[in-house]
N, C-alpha and C positions, 0 to 999 in steps of 0.2 A: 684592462686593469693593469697599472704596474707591480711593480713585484721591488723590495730592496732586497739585497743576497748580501749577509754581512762577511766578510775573512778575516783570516789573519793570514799573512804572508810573511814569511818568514826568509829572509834573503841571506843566502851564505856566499861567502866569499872564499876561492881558493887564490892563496899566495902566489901560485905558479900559473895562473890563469884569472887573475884577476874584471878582467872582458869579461867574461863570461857568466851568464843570468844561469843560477840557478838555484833551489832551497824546496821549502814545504809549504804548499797552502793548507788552510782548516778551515772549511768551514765552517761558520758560530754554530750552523742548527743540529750537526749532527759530533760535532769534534773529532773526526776521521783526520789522517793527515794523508797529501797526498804529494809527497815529491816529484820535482820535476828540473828537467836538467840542460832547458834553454826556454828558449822567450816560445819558440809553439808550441811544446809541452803543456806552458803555462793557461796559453789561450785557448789549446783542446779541454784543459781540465776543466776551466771555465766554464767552457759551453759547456761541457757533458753533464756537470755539477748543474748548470742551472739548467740546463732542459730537463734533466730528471725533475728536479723541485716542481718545476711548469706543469709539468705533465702531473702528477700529480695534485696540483692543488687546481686546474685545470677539472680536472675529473672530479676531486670532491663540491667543486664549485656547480660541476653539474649535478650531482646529487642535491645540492642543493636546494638550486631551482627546480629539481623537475626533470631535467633532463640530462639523459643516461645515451 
């Protein structure tokens, strides 16, 4: 089953450090913000935001059907 995981990314820019990725993702489903302050921050946050989501609709999906 796929899953779409919608954000908002919000990219700020420091003057004296221009090169450099960093800002706030949000999630649409829960509207938490979660800063981060280079490009693997971004991509841990990623994952951990959507494996959480997985894992639970994952589990409701077994309720679902039947199995637990």
């Amino acid at each position: 089953m796929r899953t779409t995981f919608t954000f908002v990314l919000y990219l700020l820019v420091d003057t004296d450090e221009p090169a450099r990725l960093r800002g706030i993702l949000r999630p649409i489903a829960n509207e938490a913000d979660y800063p981060f302050s280079d490009e693997q921050e971004l991509l841990d946050l990623m994952h951990q935001i959507t494996s959480r989501v997985s894992m639970t609709l994952t589990a409701e999906q077994q309720e679902v059907t039947g199995y637990e």
